[in-house]
Structures are given as C-alpha cells and as structure tokens.
C-alpha beads as a LAMMPS data file, in Angstrom:
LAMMPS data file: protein, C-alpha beads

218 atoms
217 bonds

1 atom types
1 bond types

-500.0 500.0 xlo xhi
-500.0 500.0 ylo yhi
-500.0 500.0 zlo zhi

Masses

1 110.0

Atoms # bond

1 1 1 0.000 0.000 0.000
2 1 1 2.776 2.690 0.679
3 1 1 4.319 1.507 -2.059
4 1 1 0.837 2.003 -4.274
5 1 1 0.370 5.491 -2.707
6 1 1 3.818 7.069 -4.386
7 1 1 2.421 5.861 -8.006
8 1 1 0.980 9.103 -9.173
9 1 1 3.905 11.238 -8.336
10 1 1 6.398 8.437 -9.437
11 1 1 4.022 9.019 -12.634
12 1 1 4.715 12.561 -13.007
13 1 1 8.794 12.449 -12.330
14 1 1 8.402 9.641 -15.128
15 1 1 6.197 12.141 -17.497
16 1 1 8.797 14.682 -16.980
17 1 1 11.373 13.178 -17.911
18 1 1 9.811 12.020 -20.823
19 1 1 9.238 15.501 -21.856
20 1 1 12.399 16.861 -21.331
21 1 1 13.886 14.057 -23.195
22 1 1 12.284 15.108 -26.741
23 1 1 13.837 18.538 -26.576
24 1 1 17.003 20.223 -26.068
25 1 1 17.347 23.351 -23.551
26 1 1 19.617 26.204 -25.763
27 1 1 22.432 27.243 -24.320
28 1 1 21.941 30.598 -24.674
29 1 1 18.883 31.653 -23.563
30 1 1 17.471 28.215 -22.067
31 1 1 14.507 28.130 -24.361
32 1 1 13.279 24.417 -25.039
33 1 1 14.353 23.451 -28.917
34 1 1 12.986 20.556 -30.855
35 1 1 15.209 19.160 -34.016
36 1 1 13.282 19.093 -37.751
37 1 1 15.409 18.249 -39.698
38 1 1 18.445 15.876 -40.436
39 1 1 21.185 17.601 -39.074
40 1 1 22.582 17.470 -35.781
41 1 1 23.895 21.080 -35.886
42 1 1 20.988 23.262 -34.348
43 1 1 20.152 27.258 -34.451
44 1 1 18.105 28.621 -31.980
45 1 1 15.050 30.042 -33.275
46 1 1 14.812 33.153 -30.408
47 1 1 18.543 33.943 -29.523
48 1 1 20.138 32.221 -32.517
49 1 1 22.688 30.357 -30.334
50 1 1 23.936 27.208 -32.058
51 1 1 24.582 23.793 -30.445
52 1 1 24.814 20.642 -31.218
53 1 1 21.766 18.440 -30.935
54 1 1 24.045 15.464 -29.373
55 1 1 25.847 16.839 -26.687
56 1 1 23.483 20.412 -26.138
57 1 1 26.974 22.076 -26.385
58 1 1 27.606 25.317 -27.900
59 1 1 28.539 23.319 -31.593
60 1 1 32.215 24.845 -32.136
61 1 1 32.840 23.707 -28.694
62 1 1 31.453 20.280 -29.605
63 1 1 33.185 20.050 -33.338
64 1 1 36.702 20.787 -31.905
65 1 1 36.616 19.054 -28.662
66 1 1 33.729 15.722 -28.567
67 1 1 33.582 13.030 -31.172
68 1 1 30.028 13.262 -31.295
69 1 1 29.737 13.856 -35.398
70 1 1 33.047 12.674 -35.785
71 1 1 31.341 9.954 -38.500
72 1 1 28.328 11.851 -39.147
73 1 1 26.532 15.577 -38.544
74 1 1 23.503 12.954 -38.876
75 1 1 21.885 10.845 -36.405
76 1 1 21.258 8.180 -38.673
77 1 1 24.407 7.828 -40.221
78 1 1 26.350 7.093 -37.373
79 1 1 27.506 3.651 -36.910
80 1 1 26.616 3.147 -33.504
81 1 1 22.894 4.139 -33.968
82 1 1 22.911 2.750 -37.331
83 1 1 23.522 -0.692 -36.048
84 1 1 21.213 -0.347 -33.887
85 1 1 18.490 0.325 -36.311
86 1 1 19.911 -2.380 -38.886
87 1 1 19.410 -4.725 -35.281
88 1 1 16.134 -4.132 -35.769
89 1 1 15.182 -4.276 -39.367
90 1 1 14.232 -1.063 -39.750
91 1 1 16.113 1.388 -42.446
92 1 1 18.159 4.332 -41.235
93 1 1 16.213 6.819 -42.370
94 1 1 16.206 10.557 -40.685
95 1 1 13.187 9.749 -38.919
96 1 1 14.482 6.777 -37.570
97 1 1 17.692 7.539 -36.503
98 1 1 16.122 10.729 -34.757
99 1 1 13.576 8.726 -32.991
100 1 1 16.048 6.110 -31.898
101 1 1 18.153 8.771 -30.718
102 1 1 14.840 10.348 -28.442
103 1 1 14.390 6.853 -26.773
104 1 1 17.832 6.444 -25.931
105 1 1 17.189 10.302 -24.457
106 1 1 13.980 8.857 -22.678
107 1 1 16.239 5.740 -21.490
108 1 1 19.410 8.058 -19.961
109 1 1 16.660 10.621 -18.006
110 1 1 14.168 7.797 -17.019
111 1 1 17.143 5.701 -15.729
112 1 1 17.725 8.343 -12.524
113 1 1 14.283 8.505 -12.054
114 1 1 14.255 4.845 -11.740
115 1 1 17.207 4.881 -8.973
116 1 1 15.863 7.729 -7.164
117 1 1 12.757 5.985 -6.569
118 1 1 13.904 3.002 -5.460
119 1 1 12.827 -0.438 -7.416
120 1 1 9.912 -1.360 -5.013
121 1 1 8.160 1.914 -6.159
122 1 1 9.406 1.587 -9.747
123 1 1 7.866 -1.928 -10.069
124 1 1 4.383 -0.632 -8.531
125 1 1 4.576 2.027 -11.107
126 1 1 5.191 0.076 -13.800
127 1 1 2.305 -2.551 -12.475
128 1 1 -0.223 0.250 -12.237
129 1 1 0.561 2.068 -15.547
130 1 1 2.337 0.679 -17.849
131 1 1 1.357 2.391 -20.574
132 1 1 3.039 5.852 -19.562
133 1 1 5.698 4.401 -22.076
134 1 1 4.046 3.447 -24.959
135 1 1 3.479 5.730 -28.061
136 1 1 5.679 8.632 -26.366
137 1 1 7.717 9.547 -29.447
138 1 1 5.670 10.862 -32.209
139 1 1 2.636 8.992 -31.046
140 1 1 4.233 5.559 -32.227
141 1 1 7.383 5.188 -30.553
142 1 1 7.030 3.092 -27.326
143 1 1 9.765 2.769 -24.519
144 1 1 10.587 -0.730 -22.737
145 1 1 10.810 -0.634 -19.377
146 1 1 13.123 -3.441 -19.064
147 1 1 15.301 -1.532 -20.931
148 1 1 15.721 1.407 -18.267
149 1 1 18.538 1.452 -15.690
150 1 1 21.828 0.919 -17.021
151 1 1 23.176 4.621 -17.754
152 1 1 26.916 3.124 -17.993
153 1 1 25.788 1.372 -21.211
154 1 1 24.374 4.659 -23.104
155 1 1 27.518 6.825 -22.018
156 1 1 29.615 3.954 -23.768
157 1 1 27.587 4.602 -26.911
158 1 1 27.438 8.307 -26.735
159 1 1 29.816 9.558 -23.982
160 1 1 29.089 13.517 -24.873
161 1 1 24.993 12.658 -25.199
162 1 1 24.323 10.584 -21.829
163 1 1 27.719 11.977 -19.514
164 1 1 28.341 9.396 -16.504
165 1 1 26.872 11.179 -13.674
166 1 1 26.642 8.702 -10.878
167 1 1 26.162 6.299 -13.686
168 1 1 24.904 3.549 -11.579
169 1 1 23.066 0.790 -13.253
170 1 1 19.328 0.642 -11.679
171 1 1 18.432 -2.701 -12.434
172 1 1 18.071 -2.960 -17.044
173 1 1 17.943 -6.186 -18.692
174 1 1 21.369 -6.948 -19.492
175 1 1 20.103 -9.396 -22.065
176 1 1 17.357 -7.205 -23.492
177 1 1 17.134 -7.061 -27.378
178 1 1 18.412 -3.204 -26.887
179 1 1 21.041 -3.635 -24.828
180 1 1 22.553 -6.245 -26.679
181 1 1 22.440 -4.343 -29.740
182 1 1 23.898 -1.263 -27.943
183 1 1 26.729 -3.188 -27.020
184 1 1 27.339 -4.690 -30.175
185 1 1 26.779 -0.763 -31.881
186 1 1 29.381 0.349 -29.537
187 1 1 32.278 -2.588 -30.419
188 1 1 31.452 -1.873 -34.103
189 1 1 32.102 1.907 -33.250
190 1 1 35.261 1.594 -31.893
191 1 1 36.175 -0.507 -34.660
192 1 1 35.458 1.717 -36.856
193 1 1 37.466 4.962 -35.272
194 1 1 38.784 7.255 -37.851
195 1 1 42.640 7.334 -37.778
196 1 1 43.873 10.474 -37.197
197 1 1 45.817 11.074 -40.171
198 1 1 41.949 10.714 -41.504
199 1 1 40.442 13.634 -38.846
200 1 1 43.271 15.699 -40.102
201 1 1 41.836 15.691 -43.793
202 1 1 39.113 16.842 -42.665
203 1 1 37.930 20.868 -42.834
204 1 1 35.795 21.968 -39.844
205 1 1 35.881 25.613 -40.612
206 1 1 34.549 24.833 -43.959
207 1 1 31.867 22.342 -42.903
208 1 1 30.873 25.138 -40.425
209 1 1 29.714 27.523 -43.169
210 1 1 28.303 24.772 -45.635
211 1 1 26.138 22.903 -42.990
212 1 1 22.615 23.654 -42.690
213 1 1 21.076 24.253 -39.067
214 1 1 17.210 24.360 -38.490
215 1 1 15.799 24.152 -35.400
216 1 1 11.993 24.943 -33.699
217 1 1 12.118 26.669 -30.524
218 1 1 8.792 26.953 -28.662

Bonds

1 1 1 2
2 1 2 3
3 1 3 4
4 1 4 5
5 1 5 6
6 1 6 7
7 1 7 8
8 1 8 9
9 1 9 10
10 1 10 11
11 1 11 12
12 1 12 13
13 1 13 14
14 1 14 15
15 1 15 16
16 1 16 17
17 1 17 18
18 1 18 19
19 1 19 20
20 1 20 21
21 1 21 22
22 1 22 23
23 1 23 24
24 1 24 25
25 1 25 26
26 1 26 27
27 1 27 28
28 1 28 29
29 1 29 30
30 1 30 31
31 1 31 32
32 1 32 33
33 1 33 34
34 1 34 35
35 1 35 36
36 1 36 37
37 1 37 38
38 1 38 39
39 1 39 40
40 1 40 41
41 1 41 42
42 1 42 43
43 1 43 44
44 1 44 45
45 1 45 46
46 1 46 47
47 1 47 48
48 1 48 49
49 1 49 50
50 1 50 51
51 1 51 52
52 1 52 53
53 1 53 54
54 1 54 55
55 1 55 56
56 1 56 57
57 1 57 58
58 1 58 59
59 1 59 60
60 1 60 61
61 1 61 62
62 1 62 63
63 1 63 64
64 1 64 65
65 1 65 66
66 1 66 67
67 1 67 68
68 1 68 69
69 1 69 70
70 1 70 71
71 1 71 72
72 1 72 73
73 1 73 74
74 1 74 75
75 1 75 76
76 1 76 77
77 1 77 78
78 1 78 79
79 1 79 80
80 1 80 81
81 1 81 82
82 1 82 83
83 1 83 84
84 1 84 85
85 1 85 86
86 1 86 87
87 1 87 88
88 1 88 89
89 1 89 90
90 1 90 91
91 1 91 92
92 1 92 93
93 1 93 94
94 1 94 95
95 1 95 96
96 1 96 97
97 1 97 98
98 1 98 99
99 1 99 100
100 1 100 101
101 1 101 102
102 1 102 103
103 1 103 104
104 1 104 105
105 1 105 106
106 1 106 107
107 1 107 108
108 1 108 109
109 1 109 110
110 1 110 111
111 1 111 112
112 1 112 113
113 1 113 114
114 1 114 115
115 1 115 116
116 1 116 117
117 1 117 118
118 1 118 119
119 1 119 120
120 1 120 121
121 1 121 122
122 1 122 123
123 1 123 124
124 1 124 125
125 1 125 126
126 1 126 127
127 1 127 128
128 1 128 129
129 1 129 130
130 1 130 131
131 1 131 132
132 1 132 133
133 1 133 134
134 1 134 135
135 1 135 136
136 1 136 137
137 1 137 138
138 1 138 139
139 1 139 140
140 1 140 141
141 1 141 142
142 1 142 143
143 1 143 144
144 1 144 145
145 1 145 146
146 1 146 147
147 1 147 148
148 1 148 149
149 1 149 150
150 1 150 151
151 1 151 152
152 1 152 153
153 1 153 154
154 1 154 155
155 1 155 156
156 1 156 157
157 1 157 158
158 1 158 159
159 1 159 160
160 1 160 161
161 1 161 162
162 1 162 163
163 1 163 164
164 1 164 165
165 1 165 166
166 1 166 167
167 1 167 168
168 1 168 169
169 1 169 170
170 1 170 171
171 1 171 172
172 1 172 173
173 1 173 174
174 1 174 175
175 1 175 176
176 1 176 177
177 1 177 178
178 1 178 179
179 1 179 180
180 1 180 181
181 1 181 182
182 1 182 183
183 1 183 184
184 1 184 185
185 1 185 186
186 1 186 187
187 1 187 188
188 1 188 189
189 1 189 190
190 1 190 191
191 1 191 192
192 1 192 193
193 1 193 194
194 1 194 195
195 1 195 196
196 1 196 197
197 1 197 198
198 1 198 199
199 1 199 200
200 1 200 201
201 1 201 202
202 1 202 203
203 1 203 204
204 1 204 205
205 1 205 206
206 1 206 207
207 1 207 208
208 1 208 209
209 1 209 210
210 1 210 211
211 1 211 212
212 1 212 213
213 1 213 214
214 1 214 215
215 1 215 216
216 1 216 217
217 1 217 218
C-alpha cells in the first residue's frame, strides 16, 4: 500500500522526464528546442545560439573538442545508432535515426528517475501504468521498461549525449534485445574509429559555413 500510494507522483517524475527528453534546452537563452530536420547542428530560433543536438553544447565547442559527429553531422548515419536500427530491421532513415536517438534520451533521463525511486516503487509504477511508455515519441514510438537502468551502457555509446553522472546501473535487462544491440553498436564503433591522419583531412571551418542548421524553438 505505501508503495501504491507514491504511483501518481512516481508518474509525473516519469512524465517529466519524458518531456524533457524530446527537446534540447539552448544554451543561450534556455529556451526548449525541438530538431526538424536531419542535421545534428541546431540554431536557436529566439537567440540564434547554435549547439549541437548530441551533446546540447555550444557546436564549435562540440566540433573541436567531442567526437560526437566525428562519422556523421547525422543521427542516422552514425555507426553506432545505425547498427542499432539495422538490429532491428528497420532502415536508417532521418526519422528513424532521430527517434532512436529520443528513446535512448527517454532511457538516460528515465534511468535516474528509476534509482531515485527506489525499485519497489518503480515496479508498482510500472504494475499500475504501464502504458506511460508506450506511443511517447511521435505517437508511435514506445519505450521498454526493461530496458531502463543501465546509464553506464548509453555513455559507452554516446559519452558527450548521456555523460556518466553517478552512472549507476538501476536494475536494465542486461540481455534485453536493446542492450545487446547497444553493445554490439558500440564494439562496431570503436572498430570503426577514424585514424587520425583521416580527422586531419578533414575541414571543420569549412563544414561550419556549408552545414545547414534548423531548429523549432517553442
């Protein structure tokens, strides 16, 4: 029963995290900012700050110092979250790769709400409404929640995107379907570094001015 009573406000931390996991706050003036198109480098709509969509860091910071578009400036050309996808049968479209990105989102924020509940309240929850997941990410795009809990496994994937705060696991199948594929994403990543002589080649200044950069701020 005490367990049953925290449901609805285990609910709402759940909901909110949800919600902040399908935008990005802009760094310069803290407005909530939703991605529309394919590529990863965002402009704010109100103060015209630009970030990167991966890490929410200013994007010059994140081009010269984080590997997060090292492969790609698009979420579903990079290896790790295009194995994923291919895992799954599904093609790496833009739409994909952005929505697989948003659950991995939901997975990182939903993982400390898991651990700062506790799991006897986090199993009541998920008893009582388990549909709070399904259908969060454009209306089709459902979250498992075996699949919360293990943060250590999403900052592998992405370090910049889900950092290692306190990245205790909180209880995620190991052998879940996405885990297993995250893991196997990641080894292919790492495989697949570029070798420096390779990063040199390349021309951020140049890819700076050529890129485009749309974002919706609400």
């Amino acid at each position: 029963l005490e367990q049953q009573a925290l449901v609805p406000s285990i609910r709402a931390k759940i909901e909110d995290a949800l919600s902040s996991a399908l935008v990005r706050n802009c760094p310069g003036c803290g407005v909530p900012t939703e991605r529309i198109n394919a590529c990863c480098h965002m402009t704010c709509a109100q103060c015209k700050a630009e970030f990167s969509w991966v890490c929410g860091m200013d994007y010059k910071t994140c081009r010269a110092d984080h590997p997060c578009m090292s492969a790609s400036i698009y979420l579903h050309s990079m290896p790790q979250l295009e194995a994923i996808l291919r895992s799954r049968g599904l093609p790496c479209s833009d739409e994909n790769g952005s929505d697989l990105f948003l659950e991995l989102r939901c997975l990182y924020l939903l993982a400390f709400v898991r651990k700062e509940v506790g799991e006897a309240a986090w199993a009541a929850t998920r008893l009582s409404c388990p549909e709070v997941l399904r259908d969060v990410i454009r209306g089709s795009w459902s979250i498992a929640w075996e699949d919360v809990g293990d943060v250590g496994r999403l900052t592998r994937l992405l370090p910049m995107a889900f950092p290692a705060a306190a990245a205790e696991n909180s209880g995620a199948a190991a052998g879940s379907a996405l885990m297993a594929a995250i893991a196997e994403a990641q080894a292919m990543a790492e495989r697949q570094q570029p070798r420096p002589e390779d990063a040199a080649m390349e021309s951020g200044e140049s890819e700076l001015t050529s890129e485009t950069s749309d974002s919706d701020s609400f």
